[in-house]
N, C-alpha and C positions, 0 to 999 in steps of 0.2 A: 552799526557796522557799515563801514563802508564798501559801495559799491565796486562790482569784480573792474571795470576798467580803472578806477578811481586806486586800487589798490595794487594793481599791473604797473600803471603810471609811479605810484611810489617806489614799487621794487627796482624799476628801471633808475630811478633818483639815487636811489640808494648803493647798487649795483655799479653806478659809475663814480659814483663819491667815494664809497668805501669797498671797491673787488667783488661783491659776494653781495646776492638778496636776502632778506630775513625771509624764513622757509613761511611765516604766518600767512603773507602776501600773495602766495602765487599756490595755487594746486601741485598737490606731491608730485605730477609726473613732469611738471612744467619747471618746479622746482630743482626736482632731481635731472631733467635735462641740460637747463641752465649750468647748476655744478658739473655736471658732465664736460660742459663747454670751458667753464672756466680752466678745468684742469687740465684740459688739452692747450689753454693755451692763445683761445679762440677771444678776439675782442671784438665787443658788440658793435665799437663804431668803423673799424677798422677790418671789413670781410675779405677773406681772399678770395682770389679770381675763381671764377666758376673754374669747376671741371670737368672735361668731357671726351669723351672717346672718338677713336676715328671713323668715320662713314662707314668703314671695312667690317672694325667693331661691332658697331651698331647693329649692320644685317647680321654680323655672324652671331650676336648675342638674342638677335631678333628671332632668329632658323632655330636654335638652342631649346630657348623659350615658346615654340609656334603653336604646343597644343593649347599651354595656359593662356599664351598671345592672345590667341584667335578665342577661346572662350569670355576672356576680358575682353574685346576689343565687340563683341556681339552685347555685352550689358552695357559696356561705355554709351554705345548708340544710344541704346534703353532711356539710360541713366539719364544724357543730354537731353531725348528729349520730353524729359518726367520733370526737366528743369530749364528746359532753353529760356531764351530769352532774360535769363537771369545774370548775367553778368557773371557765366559761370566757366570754368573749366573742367578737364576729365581729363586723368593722368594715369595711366599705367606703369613699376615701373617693376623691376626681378628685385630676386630677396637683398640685394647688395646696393639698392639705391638709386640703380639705373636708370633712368627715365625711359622707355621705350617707345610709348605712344602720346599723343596727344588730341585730344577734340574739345577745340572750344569755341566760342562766342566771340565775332570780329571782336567787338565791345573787349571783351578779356584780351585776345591777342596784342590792340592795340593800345593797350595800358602801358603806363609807362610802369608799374608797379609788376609786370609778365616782364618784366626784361630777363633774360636768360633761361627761362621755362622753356625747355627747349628740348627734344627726342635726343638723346647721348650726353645730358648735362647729368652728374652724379650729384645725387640728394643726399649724400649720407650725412649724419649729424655729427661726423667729425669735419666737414667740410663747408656743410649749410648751416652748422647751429642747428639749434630745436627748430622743427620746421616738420607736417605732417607725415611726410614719404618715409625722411629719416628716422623721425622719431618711432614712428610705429612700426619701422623696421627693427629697430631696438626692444620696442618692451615686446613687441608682439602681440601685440593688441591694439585696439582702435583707440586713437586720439584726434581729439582737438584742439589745434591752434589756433586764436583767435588774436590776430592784432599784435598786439606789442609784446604779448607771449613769444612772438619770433626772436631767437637770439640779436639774431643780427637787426639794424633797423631798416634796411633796403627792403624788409618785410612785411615791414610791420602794418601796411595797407589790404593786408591779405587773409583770409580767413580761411586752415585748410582742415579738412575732416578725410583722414585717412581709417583705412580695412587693412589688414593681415590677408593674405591667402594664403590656406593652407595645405600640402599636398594630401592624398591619400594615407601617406606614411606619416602625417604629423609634422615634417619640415617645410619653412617659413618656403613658399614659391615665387609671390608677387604680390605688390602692394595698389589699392587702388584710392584715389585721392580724386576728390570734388575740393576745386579752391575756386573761390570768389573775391570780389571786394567786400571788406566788411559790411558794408551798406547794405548788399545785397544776400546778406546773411541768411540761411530760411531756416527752420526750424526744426523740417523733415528731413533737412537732406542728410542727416547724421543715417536714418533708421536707413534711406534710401541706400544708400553708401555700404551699410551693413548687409542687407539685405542681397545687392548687388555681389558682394564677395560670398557670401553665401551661395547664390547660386553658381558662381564659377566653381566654388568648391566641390558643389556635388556634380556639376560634369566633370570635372576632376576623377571623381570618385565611379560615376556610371564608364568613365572610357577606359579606366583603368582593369575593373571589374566588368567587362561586357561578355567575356566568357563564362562568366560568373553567372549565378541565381542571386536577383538582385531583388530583395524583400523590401518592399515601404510600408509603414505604417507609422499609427496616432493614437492618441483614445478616442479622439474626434472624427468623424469619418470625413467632416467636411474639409480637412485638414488634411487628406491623405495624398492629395496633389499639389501640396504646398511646401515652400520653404521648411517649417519646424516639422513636417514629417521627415521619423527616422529613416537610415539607410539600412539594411546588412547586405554584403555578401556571402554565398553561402556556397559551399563546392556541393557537387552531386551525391556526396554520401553525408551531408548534414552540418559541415563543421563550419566553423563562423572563421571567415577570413580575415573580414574588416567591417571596421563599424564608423556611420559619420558620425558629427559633434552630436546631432540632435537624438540619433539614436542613444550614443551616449547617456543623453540626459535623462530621456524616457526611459530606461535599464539603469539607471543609476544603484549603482550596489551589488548587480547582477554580477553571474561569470560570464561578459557576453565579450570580452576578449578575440585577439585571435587564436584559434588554435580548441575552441573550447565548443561543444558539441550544441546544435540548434536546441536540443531536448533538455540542457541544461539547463538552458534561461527560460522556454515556454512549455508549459502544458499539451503538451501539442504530438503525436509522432512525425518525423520529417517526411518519409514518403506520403500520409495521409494529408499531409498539409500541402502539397507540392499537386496532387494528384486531385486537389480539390483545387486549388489553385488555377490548373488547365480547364476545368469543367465552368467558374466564374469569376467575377474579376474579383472579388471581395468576401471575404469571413472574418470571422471571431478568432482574437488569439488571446490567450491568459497567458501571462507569465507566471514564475516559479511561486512569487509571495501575493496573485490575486490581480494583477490589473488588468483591467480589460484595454485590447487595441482592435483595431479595424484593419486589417492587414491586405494588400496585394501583391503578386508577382508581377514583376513588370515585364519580366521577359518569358513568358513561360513555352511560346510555340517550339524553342530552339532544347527542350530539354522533353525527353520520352517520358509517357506515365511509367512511373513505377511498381503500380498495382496491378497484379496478374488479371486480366478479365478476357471473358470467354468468346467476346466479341472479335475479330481480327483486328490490329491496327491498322488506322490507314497508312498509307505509303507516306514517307516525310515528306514537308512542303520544299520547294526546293526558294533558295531567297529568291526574291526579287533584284534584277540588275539595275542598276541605277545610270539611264542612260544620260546621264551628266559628267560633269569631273565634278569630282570630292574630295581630293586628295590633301587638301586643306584639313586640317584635325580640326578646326571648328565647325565646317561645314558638314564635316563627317559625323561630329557626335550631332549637327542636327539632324540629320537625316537619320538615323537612330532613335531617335525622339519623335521625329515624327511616323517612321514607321510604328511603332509601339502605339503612339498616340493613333492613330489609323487604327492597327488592328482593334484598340476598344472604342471604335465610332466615336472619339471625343471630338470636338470641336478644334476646329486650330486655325489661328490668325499667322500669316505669314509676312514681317516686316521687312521693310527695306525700300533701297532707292530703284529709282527705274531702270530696268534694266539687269537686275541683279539673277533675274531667274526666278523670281516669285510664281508664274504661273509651269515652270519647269517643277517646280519643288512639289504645288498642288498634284500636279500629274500622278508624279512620282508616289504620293500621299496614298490616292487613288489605285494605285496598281498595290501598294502594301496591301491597302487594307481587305485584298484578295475578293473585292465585291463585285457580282456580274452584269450590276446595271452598267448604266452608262457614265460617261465625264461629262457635266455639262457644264459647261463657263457661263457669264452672267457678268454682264458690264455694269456694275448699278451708275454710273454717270451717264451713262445711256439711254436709262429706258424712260418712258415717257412719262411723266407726273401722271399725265389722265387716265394712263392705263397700266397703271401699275401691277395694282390685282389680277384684272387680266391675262396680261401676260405670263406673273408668278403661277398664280393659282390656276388659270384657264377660264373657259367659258363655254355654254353648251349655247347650240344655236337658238338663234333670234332673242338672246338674251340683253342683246345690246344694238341702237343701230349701225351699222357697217359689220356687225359682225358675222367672222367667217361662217360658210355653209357646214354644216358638221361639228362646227365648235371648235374649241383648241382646248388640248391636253393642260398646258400651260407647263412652265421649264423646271416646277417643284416635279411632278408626277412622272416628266422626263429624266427625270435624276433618281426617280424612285427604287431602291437597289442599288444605286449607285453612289456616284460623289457630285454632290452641290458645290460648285466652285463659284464664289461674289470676289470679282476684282474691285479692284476702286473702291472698298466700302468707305474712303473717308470721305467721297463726293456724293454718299449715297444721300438721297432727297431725305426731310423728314420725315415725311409720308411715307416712307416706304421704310425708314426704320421702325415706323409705328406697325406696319404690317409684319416684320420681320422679327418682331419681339412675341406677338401673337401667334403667326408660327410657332416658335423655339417654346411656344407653354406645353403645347402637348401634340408638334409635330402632325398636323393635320391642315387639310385644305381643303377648302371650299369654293369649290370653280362658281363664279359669276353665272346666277341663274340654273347650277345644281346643288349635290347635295356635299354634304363633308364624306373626308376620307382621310385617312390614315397614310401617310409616305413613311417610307425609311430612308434616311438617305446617310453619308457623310456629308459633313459640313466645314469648307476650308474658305477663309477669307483670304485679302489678301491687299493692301494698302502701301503706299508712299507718303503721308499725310502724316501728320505729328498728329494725333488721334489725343494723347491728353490737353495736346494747345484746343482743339477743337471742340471738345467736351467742356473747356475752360469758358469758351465763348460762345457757348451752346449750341456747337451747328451739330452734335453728335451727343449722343444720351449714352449716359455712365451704365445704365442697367443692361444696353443692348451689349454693351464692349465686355461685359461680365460673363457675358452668353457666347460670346464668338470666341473669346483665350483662355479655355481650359488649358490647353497648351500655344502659347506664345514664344515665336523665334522670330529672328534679324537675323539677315541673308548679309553676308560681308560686301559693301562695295567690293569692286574688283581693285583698286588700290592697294588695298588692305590686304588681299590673298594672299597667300603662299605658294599658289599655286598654279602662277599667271601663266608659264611656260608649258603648262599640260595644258588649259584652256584653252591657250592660243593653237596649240597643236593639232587638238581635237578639234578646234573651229575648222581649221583646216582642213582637216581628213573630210571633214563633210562637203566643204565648201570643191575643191576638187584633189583629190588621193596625191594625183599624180605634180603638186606642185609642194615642194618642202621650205620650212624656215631655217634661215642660218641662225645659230648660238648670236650674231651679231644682231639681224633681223630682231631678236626674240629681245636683245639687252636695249636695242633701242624704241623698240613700246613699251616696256615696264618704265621708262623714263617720261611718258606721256603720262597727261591726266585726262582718266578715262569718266568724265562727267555722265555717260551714256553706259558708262562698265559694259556687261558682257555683249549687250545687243548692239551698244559703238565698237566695239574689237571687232564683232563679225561682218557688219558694213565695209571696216578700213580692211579686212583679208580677203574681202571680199569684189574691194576694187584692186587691192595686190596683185590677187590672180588671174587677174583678166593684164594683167601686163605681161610687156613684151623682154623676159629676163629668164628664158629656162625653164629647167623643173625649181633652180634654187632661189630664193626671196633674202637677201643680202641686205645691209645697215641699209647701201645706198640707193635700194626701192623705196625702203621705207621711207627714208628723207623725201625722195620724189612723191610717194604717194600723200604723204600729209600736209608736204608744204612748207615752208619756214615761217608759218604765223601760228605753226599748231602748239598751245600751251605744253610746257613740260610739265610733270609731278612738280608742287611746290617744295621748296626745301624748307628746312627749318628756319624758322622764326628767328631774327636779328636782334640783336640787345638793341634798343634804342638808350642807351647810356652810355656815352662817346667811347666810356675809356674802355668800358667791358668791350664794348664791338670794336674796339681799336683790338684789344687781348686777343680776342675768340678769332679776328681774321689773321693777325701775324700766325697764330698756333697752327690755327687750319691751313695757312699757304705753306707754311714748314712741312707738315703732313704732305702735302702736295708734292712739291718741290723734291723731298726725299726719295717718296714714290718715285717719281720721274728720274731720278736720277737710277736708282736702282732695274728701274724697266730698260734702260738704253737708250732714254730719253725718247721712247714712245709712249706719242699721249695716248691712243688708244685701251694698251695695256695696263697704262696708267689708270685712267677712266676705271677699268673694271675691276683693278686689282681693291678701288677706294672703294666701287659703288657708288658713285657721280658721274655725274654726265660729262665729256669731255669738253662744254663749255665753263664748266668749272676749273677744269686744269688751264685751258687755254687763260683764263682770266687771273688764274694765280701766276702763272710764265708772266702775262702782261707786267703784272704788280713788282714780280723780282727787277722787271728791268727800269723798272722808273722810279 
């Protein structure tokens, strides 16, 4: 038999010789994409011009999309850096083909084979040919396009592995795509990719359902924090609302429908289950035909015991306020997740770039999980090689030379009852992941020249570091990082937010009450790129307000305060393919142009009405007159 490229290569021979591939040559979905194309009409040497939406579009298909956005755009990070350095991309785009997001690798951007991969270019496969966004938007299932699979041959450089997302309710939401050059092909990154959409799924399913009694379980127990653990939600008097894929699969046969009663499907009574549930985090469930699962509530504080007992209740907790903005749906379901994950002492790595609010979120982690020690932070780039123990664990006196009179507690025993917060652990020394693995066996410490003891603590890390490049190259060990993300999140750059204009506001209110931003002030920083996100915004509002302009902060502060050398947000990505960038800048100065005319030919209005920065307009005005 001949090899899969060797037999691609014929279809394509064939395909141009004679209309149509023989179906033997190419995989049924690549095949039936193909005839897809042909029948619309579509010729492989001959692709039509990209097509893409206007700036206005974009944000407003962006605002639309912002719960699944922002869930995708927190695995995108993931995903990147579980493969950077690959010569890789990471595509977001809605059910219809949209492009929305993009994160990739200069390497990829600068290819000549990324020309028009680009945020508001539409994928669909009556447009792009067989291609992964499109196609998978069609069967609704994951594919792979590898190479000359690509209808068109503009593509055929390119190797793309698309996911389906699916809503709560079973309608196709967002698709997510890893393309590469063929060369840089890996093996993983299909599971990756899947795995990825999976998890947007089930935040999907947890924010939708957070009123909700939200059941997880396995037959596995170690499995019960994991992707293929099933979902239910279940209302307050038993009845199954919605079920994800994997629950599905594990009740396959079952009545575990909506609509259809908890006791139906498990062996179990529902208050008895619910009320043992608040008591600990885990039990035994049977279902109707004999299977055993390992089952927990994940949300169980926010719903009363059911079972009369003679005891008094205590008073309800009342939530915890989240002295941040959250108002972003991604950042909201993580802080959700991490309060849960808090209240059962799990473990949680908090990712992201500098600045993003990592040691905000820890905080915050800390006040959930309603424990009365203390918050202690813990630099691990910091502390000294020689004294590492030391310091973690403590020391009774004269145990050491120089050491203190009395001894020291050391900053585990100071967190005892409380929350353990490690920043930096991607800089942490060896040595001191060697000590911090010995802790996490059975949570004890042995102060230098005393005896062991026993801490309680929560434990929240918290890094900037590509922690799998770093594993990769041995500066961090794979077992300790297994011990720190029991629950694992990524904090959104501030770019990326939704929700820059509250940020910004609340920066403010702290910074001083009595000075406000204008709607202008506010449209001309979201045009900035904020390398330093939350903790650079409050610097630059924080040199605003010491100026000489009022109670109000207007565009033309902001100009003065940053400067004319300060970067804008980048925009998207330019065809480097004369004719397509010849196509996409006539369309877009048209866009422009119309705009303006319709504003009264005010560019400002112009500017906002696109969602561009008025040096955009001015450069399209330039262009009409020359």
């Amino acid at each position: 038999m001949l090899p899969a490229s060797r037999r691609v290569e014929n279809a394509w021979m064939r395909l141009e010789q004679r209309g149509a591939p023989p179906a033997e040559l190419l995989s049924a979905d690549i095949y039936d994409s193909w005839m897809r194309c042909i029948s619309l009409g579509l010729d492989t040497l001959r692709p039509p011009s990209p097509e893409f939406v206007s700036p206005a579009v974009l944000r407003q298909e962006q605002q639309r999309c912002s719960l699944v956005r922002g869930l995708a755009l927190a695995e995108m990070h993931t995903l990147h850096q579980q493969i950077a350095g690959s010569n890789f991309m990471i595509a977001f785009a809605n059910a219809d083909g949209l492009l929305l997001d993009i994160i990739s690798d200069s390497s990829f951007s600068d290819a000549s084979n990324a020309a028009c991969i680009r945020a508001g270019t539409i994928w669909a496969e009556n447009i792009c040919g067989t291609n992964g966004l499109g196609t998978a938007a069609y069967l609704k299932r994951p594919i792979v396009v590898h190479g000359r699979e690509h209808f068109f041959a503009r593509y055929n450089n390119l190797t793309c592995i698309a996911a389906p997302i699916f809503a709560p309710d079973g309608g196709l939401t967002g698709i997510l795509d890893a393309s590469s050059d063929c060369m840089s092909r890996q093996a993983h990154t299909q599971a990756l990719v899947a795995m990825a959409a999976t998890q947007i799924e089930n935040g999907l399913f947890r924010e939708q359902h957070r009123g909700d009694i939200l059941v997880a379980f396995h037959n596995r127990g170690e499995y019960l924090h994991t992707l293929s653990a099933g979902l239910l939600a279940v209302d307050n008097e038993g009845r199954i609302l919605a079920a994800n894929r994997a629950a599905r699969v594990l009740l396959h046969g079952l009545p575990a429908s909506a609509g259809r009663l908890f006791g139906d499907v498990f062996r179990a009574k529902f208050s008895a289950f619910v009320d043992e549930g608040r008591r600990k985090e885990r039990q035994r469930l049977e279902d109707d035909v004999g299977s055993q699962f390992v089952a927990t509530i994940e949300n169980t504080r926010q719903f009363p015991m059911t079972q009369r007992i003679s005891a008094p209740r205590p008073p309800p907790q009342k939530e915890v306020a989240v002295q941040f903005v959250s108002a972003d749906p991604a950042i909201a379901a993580i802080v959700r997740r991490v309060e849960t994950a808090a209240a059962r002492k799990m473990p949680i790595l908090i990712r992201g770039e500098t600045g993003t609010g990592k040691e905000q979120m820890a905080r915050h982690a800390h006040a959930a999980s309603r424990r009365s020690g203390s918050f202690v932070a813990v630099n691990c780039a910091a502390l000294p090689e020689s004294l590492i123990e030391a310091e973690l664990f403590g020391y009774s006196e004269g145990s050491f030379t120089g050491a203190r009179k009395g001894g020291s507690t050391g900053l585990f025993r100071e967190a005892d009852g409380g929350t353990l917060f490690l920043d930096e652990i991607g800089d942490m020394p060896v040595t001191l992941q060697a000590v911090l693995l010995r802790f996490l066996d059975d949570w004890t410490v042995r102060p230098v020249g005393g005896t062991k003891r026993e801490v309680d603590v929560l434990l929240v890390s918290a890094t900037n570091a590509n922690l799998d490049d770093s594993i990769a190259k041995g500066r961090f060990r794979s077992d300790l990082l297994f011990r720190l993300n029991t629950l694992e999140v990524t904090l959104l750059p501030l770019r990326e937010r939704t929700d820059f204009a509250d940020i910004a506001h609340h920066l403010m209110s702290k910074i001083d009450p009595a000075v406000e931003l204008s709607q202008s002030a506010i449209d001309r920083l979201v045009e900035l790129d904020w390398d330093g996100n939350i903790r650079e915004l409050r610097n630059v509002l924080a040199r605003l307000s010491l100026g000489e302009h009022g109670s109000a902060i207007d565009e033309a502060a902001v100009e003065a305060a940053v400067g004319p050398a300060r970067r804008e947000r980048p925009g998207p990505r330019s065809s480097t393919d004369d004719e397509v960038k010849r196509d996409l800048h006539e369309i877009q100065r048209a866009h422009v142009l119309s705009a303006y005319a319709e504003t009264g030919n005010n560019i400002s209005k112009t500017a906002r009405r696109l969602g561009v920065s008025r040096n955009t307009v001015y450069r399209a005005l330039r262009g009409s007159q020359t």
